[in-house]
GUKOL-612288 format. One record per residue (C-alpha): x, y, z. Coordinates in steps of 0.5 Angstrom, whole numbers, plus 2048, in hexadecimal, padded with zeros to 3 digits. Each point is the difference from the previous one (the first is absolute). Layout:
! GUKOL-612288
XYZ/...
This chain:
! GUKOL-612288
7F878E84A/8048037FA/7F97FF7FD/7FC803805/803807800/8018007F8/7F87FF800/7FF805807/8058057FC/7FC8007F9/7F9801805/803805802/8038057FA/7F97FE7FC/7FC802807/8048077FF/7FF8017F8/7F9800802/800806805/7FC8057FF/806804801/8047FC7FA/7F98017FB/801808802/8077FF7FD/7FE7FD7FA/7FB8057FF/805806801/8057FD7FC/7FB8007FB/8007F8800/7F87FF7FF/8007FA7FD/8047FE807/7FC804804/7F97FD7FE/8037F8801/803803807/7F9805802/7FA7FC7FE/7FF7FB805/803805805/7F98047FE/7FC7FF807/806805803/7FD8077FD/8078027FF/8027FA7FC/7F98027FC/8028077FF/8057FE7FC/7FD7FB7FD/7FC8057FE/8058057FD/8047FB7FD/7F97FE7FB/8018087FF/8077FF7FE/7FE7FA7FB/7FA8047FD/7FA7FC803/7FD806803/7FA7FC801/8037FA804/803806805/7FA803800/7FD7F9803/8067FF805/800806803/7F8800803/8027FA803/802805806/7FB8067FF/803802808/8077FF7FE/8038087FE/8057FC7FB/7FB7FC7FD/7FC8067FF/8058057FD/8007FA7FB/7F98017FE/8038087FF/8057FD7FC/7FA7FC7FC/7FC8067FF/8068047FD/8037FB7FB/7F88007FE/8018087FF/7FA801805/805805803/7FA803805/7FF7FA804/8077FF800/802805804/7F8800804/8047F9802/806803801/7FE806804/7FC7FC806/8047FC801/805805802/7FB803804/8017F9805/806802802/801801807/806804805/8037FB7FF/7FE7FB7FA/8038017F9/7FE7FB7FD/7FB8027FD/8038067FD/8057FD7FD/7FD7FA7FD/7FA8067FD/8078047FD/8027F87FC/7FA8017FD/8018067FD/8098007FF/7FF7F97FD/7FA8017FB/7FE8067FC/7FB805800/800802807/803807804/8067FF801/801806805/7FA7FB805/8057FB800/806804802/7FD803804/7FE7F9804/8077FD7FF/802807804/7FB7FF806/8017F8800/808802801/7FF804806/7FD7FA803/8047F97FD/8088007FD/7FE7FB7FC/8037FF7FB/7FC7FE7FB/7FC807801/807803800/8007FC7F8/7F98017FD/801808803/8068007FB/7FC7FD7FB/7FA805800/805806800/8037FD7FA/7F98017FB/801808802/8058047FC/805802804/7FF7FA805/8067FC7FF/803804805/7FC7FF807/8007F87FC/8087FF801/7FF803808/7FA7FB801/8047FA7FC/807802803/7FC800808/7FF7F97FF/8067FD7FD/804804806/7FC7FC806/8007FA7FB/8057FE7FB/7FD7FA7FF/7FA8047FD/8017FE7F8/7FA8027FE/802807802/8067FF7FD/7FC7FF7F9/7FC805801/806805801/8037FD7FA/7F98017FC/801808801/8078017FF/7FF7FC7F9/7F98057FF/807806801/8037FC7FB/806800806/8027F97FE/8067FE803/7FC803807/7FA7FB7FD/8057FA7FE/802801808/7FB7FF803/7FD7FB7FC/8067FC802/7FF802808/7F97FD7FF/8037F97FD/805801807/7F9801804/7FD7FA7FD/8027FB7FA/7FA7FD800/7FD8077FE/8008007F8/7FD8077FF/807803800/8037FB7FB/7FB8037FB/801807802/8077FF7FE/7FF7FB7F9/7FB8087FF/806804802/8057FC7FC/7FC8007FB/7FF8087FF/807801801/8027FB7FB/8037FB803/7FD7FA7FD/8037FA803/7FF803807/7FA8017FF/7FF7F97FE/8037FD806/7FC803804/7F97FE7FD/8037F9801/800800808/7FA803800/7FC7FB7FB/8047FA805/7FD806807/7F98027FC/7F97FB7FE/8048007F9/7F98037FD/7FF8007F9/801807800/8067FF803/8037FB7FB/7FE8057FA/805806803/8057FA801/7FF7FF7F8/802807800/806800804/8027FA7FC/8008047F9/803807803/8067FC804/8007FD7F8/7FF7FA803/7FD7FF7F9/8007F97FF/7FE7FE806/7FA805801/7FE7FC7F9/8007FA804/7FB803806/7FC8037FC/7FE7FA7FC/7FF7FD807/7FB805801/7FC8017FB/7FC7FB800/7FD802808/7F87FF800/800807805/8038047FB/7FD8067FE/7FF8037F9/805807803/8057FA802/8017FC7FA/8018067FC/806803804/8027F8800/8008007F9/804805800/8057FF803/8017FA7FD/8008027FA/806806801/8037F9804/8007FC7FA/8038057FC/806801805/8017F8801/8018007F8/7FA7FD7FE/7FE8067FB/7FB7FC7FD/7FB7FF806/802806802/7FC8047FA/7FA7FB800/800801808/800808800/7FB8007F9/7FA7FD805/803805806/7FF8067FB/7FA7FD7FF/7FC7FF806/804805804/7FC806800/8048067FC/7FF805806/8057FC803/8047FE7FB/807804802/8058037FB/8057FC803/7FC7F97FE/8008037F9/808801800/8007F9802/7FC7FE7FB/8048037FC/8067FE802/7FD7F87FE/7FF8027F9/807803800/8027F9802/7FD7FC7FC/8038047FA/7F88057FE/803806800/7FA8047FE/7FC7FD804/805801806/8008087FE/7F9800800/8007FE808/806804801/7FC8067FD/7FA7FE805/8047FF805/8048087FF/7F98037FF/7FE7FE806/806802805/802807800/8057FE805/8047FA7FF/8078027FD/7FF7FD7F9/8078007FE/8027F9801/7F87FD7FC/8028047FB/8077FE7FE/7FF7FA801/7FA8007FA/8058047FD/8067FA7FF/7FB7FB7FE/7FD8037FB/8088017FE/8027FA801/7FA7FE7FB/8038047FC/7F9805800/8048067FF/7FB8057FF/7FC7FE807/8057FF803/8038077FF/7F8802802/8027FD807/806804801/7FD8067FE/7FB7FF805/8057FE805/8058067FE/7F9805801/7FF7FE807/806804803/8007FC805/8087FF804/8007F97FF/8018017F8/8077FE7FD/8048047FB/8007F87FC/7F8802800/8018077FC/8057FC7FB/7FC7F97FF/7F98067FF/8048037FA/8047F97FE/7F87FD800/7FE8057FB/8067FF7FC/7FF7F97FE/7F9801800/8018057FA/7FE807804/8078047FE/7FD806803/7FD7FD806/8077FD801/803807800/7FB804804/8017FA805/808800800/7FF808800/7FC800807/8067FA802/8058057FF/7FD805804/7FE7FC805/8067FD801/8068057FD/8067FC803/7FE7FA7FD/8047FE7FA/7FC7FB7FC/7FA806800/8038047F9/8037F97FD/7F97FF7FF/7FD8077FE/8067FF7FB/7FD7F97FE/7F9802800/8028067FC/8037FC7FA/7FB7FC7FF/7FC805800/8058037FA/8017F97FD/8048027FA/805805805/7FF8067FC/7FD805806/8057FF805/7FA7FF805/8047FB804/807804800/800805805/7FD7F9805/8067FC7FE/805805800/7FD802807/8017F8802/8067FF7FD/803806804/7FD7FB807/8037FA7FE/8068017FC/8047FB7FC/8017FB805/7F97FE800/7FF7F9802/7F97FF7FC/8038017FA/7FA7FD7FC/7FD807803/8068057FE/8007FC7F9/7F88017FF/802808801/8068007FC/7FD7FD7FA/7FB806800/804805800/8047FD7FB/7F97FF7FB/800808802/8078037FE/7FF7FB7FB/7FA8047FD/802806802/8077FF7FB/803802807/8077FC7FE/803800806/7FB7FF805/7FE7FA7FC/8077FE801/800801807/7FA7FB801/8027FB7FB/8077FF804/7FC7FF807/7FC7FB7FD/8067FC7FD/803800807/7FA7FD802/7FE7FB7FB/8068007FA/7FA7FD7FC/7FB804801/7FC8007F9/7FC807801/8088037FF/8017FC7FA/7F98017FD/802807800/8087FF7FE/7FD7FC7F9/7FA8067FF/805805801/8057FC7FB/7F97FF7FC/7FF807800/8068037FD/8007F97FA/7FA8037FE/7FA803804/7FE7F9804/7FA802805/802802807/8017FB806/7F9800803/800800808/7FD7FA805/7F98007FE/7FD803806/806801803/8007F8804/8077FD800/
């Protein structure tokens, strides 16, 4: 008996999975792969041909729709089908010659007729909207059918200003039917076309609760996720409607993309190689697909396939379509990979191309590469572009490591004129006149100008004594004793010799000029010479 009723119970659930009603369903919630397994041998019923018929539309074999609809030449539906054709091949006159008579059938009391000649039109293009509404409108004074109510909402959605008179017809059939998930998407698609996410991801929950097996709003929620950055939402999301939805190709395709956003990198890696080699792909997705490996590729750490992998995206996708972003990215890779030219050059590319991005960031992430390749010269470049761009995420170590670049690049009054603008820029910052003072001495290697005094002094002033950095406070003190020195100015000579004692009682700058000054005065011996180019 237990038998019996298990195989009475499997008849049963596979005798409702083939209704029309459930191959209906699968069509709406845009499972058409379903929808043609469950509607094709429930063709000889008009209605089950109807939408036979739409979902060969929806899977772009027009040809087959075409046949499939003139199976029934009487049935209203199959004739808004052949409209439906008619428009998809831009014959837009014969469309609404269709589409016209046959809302001329309507009757007192009959309907139909107008709203399947208004699907035709709200659900194709090229055809008078208004004729569509305005049959909706008419079909609605005869039927609260929901699905008028619906394809109304839908048709007012294609005229500007629509969305208004939408939400009304949307929102009339989710109050009598709280069940309605298809409603429910539909209100989530237009508050997400408002950019009205939280009102979107609502409702788009709601349709979940009406029924979990519609997986449209778990996409619509992995989109809203994504363009509100919240990556791993929109991951999980993309999840359940891939287990709810026919797993198409392109479907598998965005899923690879979510894969990379959520910076699941190693395991978008993985399941794009299980994709990539798929007879059905066409050229457009094997481009997106190689693309997305190669920044995945890069990211899991495998920097040398990434390259090789993103050199043949670059080339077989179309340069039109290349973004700035893909270019940052390929710079990034140089970057990674120790090319620092090569990463400049993507990096320049990328830049030019978006006048928006904040470019802070890219930039001094160059700008330490190149110094910690010790490329002084390029690095300071980068800092200098960095510092132009004015931007508030700029720093002030930004404007110190420019003039420092410039420094160790042997661009003295680069150096300076950068320390200049760090000083104006942030005039509470201590370390800005250290550096003018630093910048100035080299400039004046033998210390005889005095062009770095006034900076120093001013420094000095700021931190006193008791500064910690004393490397910092010796490097001034030793200028400005090499210039007392040269100025026969006794007492200030003096006053910098016992300051750099207190910190370096062995100081050999003190004791060079000690034995110049004792070599002076035995018999004329040449001057103490200052630290070439002021480095100590």
């Amino acid at each position: 008996m237990i038998i019996v009723l298990a195989i009475c119970f499997t008849i049963s659930a596979n005798a409702q999975d083939g209704t029309v009603d459930n191959g209906i369903k699968m069509y709406n919630y845009e499972r058409y792969q379903s929808a043609l397994r469950v509607l094709t041998p429930l063709a000889a019923d008009a209605r089950a041909n109807y939408y036979l018929g739409l979902t060969y539309l929806a899977t772009g074999n027009t040809a087959m729709a075409s046949t499939t609809f003139l199976k029934f030449p009487e049935d209203p539906a199959n004739i808004s089908g052949t409209a439906r054709v008619a428009f998809v091949n831009k014959d837009i006159a014969k469309g609404m010659q269709i589409c016209k008579d046959l809302a001329a059938k309507s009757r007192k009391k009959d309907w139909v007729s107008e709203r399947y000649a208004a699907d035709a039109i709200t659900y194709t293009d090229g055809g008078d909207n208004q004729h569509s509404i305005t049959w909706y409108k008419d079909a609605l004074t005869k039927t609260d059918d929901a699905e008028v109510h619906i394809a109304l909402a839908d048709a007012n959605r294609k005229i500007p200003g629509g969305g208004g008179e939408a939400m009304n017809n949307y929102e009339h059939v989710t109050e009598k039917d709280v069940k309605n998930s298809l409603a429910f998407s539909r209100i989530g698609d237009l508050w997400y076309e408002a950019r009205n996410y939280p009102s979107a991801l609502d409702n788009y929950a709601k349709a979940k609760a009406a029924d979990s097996t519609n997986p449209l709003p778990y996409k619509a929620l992995a989109k809203a996720y994504r363009v509100s950055g919240s990556y791993q939402k929109a991951l999980e999301n993309m999840k359940v409607y891939l287990r709810l939805s026919d797993n198409t190709l392109s479907d598998k395709i965005e899923y690879a993309e979510n894969l990379y956003q959520a910076q699941s990198y190693c395991d978008a890696v993985n399941y794009v190689n299980t994709l990539m080699g798929t007879p059905e792909l066409n050229k457009d997705q094997k481009v997106e697909l190689t693309g997305i490996l190669g920044y995945s590729q890069a990211e899991c750490g495998d920097s040398v396939k990434a390259l090789n992998t993103l050199h043949t995206y670059f080339q077989i996708q179309d340069a039109k379509r290349i973004k700035p972003g893909d270019y940052l990215q390929l710079g990034k890779l140089y970057l990674k990979l120790g090319q620092l030219d090569s990463a400049g050059v993507y990096y320049n590319k990328g830049i030019a191309g978006d006048t928006a991005q904040n470019k802070t960031d890219i930039y001094r992430t160059i700008a330490e590469a190149f110094k910690t390749k010790k490329d002084y010269c390029k690095s300071a470049d980068w800092y200098d572009n960095l510092v132009k761009t004015n931007n508030p995420a700029v720093q002030p170590g930004d404007y110190a490591w420019r003039g420092i670049m410039y420094y160790y690049c042997g661009t003295y009054s680069k150096a300076l004129d950068a320390a200049k603008d760090f000083a104006a820029k942030y005039p509470a910052q201590p370390s800005a006149p250290y550096w003018e003072g630093r910048f100035a001495a080299a400039i004046d290697s033998d210390a005889t100008t005095g062009g770095a005094a006034p900076f120093f002094n001013t420094w000095l002033g700021i931190v006193g004594p008791n500064y910690d950095k004393k490397s910092e406070l010796k490097s001034a003190y030793e200028y400005m004793m090499y210039y007392y020195y040269n100025q026969k100015d006794k007492d200030n000579e003096k006053k910098y010799k016992d300051l750099i004692l207190s910190i370096d009682p062995a100081n050999k700058s003190v004791q060079q000029i000690d034995d110049a000054e004792k070599a002076e005065k035995a018999g004329g011996a040449k001057k103490a010479a200052a630290p070439a180019k002021g480095k100590k």
